[in-house]
C-alpha positions in Angstrom: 17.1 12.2 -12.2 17.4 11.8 -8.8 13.8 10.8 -6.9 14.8 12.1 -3.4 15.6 15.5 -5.2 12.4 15.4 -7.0 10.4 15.0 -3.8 12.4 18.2 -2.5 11.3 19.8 -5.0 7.6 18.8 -4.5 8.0 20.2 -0.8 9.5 23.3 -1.2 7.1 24.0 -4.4 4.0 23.1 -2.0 5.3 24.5 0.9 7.0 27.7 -0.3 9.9 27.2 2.4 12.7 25.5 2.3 12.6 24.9 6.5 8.8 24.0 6.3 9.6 21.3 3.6 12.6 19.8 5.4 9.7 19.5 8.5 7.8 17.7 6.1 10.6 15.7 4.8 12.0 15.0 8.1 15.3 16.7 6.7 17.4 19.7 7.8 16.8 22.7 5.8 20.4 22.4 4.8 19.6 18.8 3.4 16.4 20.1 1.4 19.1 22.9 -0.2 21.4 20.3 -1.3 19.2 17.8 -3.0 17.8 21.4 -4.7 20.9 22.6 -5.7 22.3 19.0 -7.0 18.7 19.3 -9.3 19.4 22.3 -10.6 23.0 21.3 -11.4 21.8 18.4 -13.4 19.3 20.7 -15.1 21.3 23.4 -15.4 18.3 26.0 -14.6 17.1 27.6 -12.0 14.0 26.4 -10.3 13.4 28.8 -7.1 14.2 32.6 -7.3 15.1 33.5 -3.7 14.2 37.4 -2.7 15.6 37.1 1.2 12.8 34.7 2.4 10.8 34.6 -0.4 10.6 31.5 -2.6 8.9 31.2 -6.0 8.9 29.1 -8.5 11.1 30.0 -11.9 9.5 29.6 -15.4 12.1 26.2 -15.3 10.2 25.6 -12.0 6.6 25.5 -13.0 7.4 23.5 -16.0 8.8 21.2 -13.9 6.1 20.9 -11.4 3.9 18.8 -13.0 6.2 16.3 -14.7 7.6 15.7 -11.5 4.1 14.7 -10.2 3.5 12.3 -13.2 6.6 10.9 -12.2 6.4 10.6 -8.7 2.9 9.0 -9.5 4.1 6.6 -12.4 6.7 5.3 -10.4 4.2 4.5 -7.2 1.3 3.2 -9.2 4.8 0.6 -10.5 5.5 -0.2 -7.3 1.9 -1.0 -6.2 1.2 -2.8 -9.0 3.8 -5.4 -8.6 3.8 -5.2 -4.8 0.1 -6.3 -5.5 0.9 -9.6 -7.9 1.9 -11.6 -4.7 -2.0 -11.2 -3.6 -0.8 -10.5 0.2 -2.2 -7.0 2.3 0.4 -5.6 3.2 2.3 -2.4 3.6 1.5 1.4 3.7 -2.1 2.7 3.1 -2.4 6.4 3.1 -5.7 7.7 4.0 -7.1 10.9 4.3 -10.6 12.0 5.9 -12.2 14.6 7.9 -11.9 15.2 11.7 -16.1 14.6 11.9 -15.7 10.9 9.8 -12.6 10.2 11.9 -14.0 10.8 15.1 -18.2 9.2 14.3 -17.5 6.5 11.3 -14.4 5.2 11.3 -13.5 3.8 14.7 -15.2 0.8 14.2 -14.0 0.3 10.4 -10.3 0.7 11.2 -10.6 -1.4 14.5 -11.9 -4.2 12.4 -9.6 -3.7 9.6 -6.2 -3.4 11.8 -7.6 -6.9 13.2 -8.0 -8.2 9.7 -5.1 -7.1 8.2 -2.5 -6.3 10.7 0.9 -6.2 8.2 -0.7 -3.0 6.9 0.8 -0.1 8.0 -2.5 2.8 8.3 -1.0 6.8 7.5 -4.3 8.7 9.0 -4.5 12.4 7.6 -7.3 14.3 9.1 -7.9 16.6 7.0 -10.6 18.9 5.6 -12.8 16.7 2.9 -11.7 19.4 0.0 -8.1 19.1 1.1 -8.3 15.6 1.4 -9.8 15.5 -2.1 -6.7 17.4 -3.4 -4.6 15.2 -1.7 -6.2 12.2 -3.7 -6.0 14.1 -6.9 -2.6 14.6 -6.8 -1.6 10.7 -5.6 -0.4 12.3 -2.0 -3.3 9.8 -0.5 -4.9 6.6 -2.0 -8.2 6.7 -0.9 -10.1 9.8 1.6 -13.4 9.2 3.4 -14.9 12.6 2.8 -17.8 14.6 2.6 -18.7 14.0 -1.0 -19.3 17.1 -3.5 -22.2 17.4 -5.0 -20.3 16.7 -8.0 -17.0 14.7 -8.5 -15.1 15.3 -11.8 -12.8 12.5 -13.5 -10.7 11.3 -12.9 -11.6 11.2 -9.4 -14.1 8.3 -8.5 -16.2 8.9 -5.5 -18.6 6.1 -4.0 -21.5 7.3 -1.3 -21.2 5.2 2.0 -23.4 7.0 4.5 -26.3 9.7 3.9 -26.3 12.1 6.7 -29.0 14.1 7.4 -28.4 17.8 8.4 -31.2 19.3 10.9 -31.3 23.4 11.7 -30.3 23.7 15.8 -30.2 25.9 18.2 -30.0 26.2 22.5 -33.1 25.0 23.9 -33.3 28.6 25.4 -32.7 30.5 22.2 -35.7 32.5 20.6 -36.0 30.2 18.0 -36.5 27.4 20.1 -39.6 29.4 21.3 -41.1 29.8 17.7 -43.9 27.1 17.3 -44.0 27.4 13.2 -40.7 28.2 12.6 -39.9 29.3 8.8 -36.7 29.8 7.4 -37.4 33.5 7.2 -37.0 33.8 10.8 -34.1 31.4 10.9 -32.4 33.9 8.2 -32.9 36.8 10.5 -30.8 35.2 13.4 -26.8 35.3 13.8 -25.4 31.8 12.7 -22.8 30.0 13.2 -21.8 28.1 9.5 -19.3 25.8 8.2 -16.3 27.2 6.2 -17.2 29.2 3.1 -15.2 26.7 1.0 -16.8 23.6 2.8 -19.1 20.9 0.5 -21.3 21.4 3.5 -21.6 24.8 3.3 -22.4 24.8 0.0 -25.7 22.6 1.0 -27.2 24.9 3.4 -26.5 28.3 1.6 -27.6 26.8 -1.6 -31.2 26.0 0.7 -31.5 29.7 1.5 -30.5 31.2 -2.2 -33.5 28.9 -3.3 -35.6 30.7 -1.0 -34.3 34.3 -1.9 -32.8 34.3 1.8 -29.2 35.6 3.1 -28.7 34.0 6.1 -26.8 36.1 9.1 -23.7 34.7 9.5 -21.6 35.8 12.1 -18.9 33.5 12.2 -17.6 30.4 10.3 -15.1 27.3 11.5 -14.7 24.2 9.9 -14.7 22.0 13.2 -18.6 20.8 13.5 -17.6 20.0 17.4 -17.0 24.0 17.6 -20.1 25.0 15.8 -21.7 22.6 18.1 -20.2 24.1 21.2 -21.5 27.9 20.3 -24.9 26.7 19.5 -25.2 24.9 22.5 -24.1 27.8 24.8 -26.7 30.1 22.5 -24.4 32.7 20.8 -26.4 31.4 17.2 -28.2 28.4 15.5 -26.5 26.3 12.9 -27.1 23.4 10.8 -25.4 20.2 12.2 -25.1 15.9 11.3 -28.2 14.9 12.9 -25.9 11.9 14.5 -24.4 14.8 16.9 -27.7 15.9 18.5 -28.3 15.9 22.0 -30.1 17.5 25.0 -27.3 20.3 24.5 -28.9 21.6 21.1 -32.4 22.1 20.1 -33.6 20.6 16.6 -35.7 23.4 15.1 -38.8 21.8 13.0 -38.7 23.4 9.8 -41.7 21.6 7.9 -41.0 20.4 4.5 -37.0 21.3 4.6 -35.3 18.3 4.1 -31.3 18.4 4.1 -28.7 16.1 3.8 -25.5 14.9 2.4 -23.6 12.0 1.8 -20.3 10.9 3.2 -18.0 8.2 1.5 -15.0 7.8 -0.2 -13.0 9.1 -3.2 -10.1 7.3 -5.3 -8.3 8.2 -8.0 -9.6 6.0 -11.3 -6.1 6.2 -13.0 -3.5 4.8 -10.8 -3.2 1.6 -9.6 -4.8 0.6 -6.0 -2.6 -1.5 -3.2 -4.3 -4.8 -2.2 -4.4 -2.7 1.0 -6.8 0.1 -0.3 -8.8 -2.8 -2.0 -9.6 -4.3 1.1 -10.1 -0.8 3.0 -12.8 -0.1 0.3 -14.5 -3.5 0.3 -14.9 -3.0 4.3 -16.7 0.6 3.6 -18.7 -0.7 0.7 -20.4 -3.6 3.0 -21.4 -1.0 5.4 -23.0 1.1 2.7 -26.4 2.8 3.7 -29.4 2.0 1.1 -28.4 5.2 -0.9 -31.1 4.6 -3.5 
């Protein structure tokens, strides 16, 4: 079976257009239609019903999806593992993480790691951490330095770096800036600004208020923290926000006894073989490793 076909397949399945996966691919959507067609020839099935420019996957299709993963994967985690018997660091490490982690932890990390190992080739997805963790999953990235869930199911291995504390914020001139014992009753009665509704992050704070018996009033959502910073700062509602991105532009609103935070680090798949490359990436994170316990 032919590899390069396979991986069309992969990209139109994901994508759901034959253009978009040739973008992808770096192909021409005429390219990405041959390698299909020559699959299906050597299958002899059908693995995309076309209705003008709707694609979906056959019944062939699906049942080909995941095989073509495993052997997309089986064939990589080969490759690594005999690229990695000559000991050297070298080649293409694929890592995904989040704009916030990109932009706040990892400058100094991948500065120091380019110098260490220059023959490796960095692929830098910025990504949202719960893409990124799909992307991990399904062996598209080696390793992603994420905002961990609160949970992390095999076979998925996640390792805390960095605990973040979260702090409740708001304009120095909004009204809740004016409250002296602020509670998070009158927190919950103002507009807010939140992280997206299928962020780890926002799972946090609205887990805080459910505790509580609270709804908060949430006006808008985004899942750029540099955005959410930007509307708090010019008043139009109070969020929560990494305490490491406070400033004289927001106000940190003392809730007593509230406590949030969560931890940032990275995730690996336990199940496929690791380059030298991710190795060393991950021994670099580990020695800068908060005291988590």
């Amino acid at each position: 079976m032919d590899l390069a076909a396979l991986h069309a397949f992969i990209a139109v399945a994901e994508h759901g257009s034959f253009s978009e996966a040739g973008e992808h691919l770096h192909l021409t959507q005429p390219a990405v239609s041959k390698r299909i067609a020559s699959l299906e020839q050597q299958l002899e099935m059908r693995l995309f019903d076309r209705l003008g420019r709707e694609i979906s996957l056959t019944e062939a299709g699906r049942a080909l999806l995941p095989r073509a993963y495993q052997i997309i994967n089986v064939l990589d985690d080969t490759r690594r593992a005999l690229t990695n018997l000559n000991g050297e660091i070298s080649g293409r490490l694929t890592l995904a993480t989040s704009h916030h982690i990109g932009l706040h932890r990892l400058p100094p990390l991948l500065r120091a790691y380019t110098q260490a190992h220059p023959k490796v080739a960095l692929d830098i997805q910025f990504l949202d951490s719960e893409v990124a963790y799909e992307e991990v999953l399904h062996g598209r990235a080696e390793l992603a330095v994420i905002t961990l869930a609160p949970q992390t199911r095999e076979p998925v291995h996640a390792v805390p770096v960095w605990d973040d504390p979260l702090d409740f914020v708001a304009a120095p001139g909004h009204p809740l800036a004016q409250i002296d014992a602020i509670t998070l009753t009158d927190v919950a009665r103002h507009p807010a600004v939140f992280p997206g509704g299928n962020t780890f992050t926002r799972h946090i704070v609205s887990g805080l208020f459910e505790a509580q018996g609270l709804t908060p009033n949430i006006g808008m959502s985004t899942n750029y923290l540099e955005t959410i910073k930007m509307m708090v700062s010019i008043g139009i509602a109070w969020s929560v926000l990494p305490r490491t991105m406070l400033d004289d532009q927001v106000f940190r609103l003392p809730l007593p006894g509230i406590q949030l935070s969560r931890q940032l680090g990275y995730i690996f798949h336990g199940e496929r073989t690791l380059s030298n490359a991710a190795r060393a990436f991950m021994q670099l994170l580990d020695s800068h490793r908060d005291d988590l316990a």
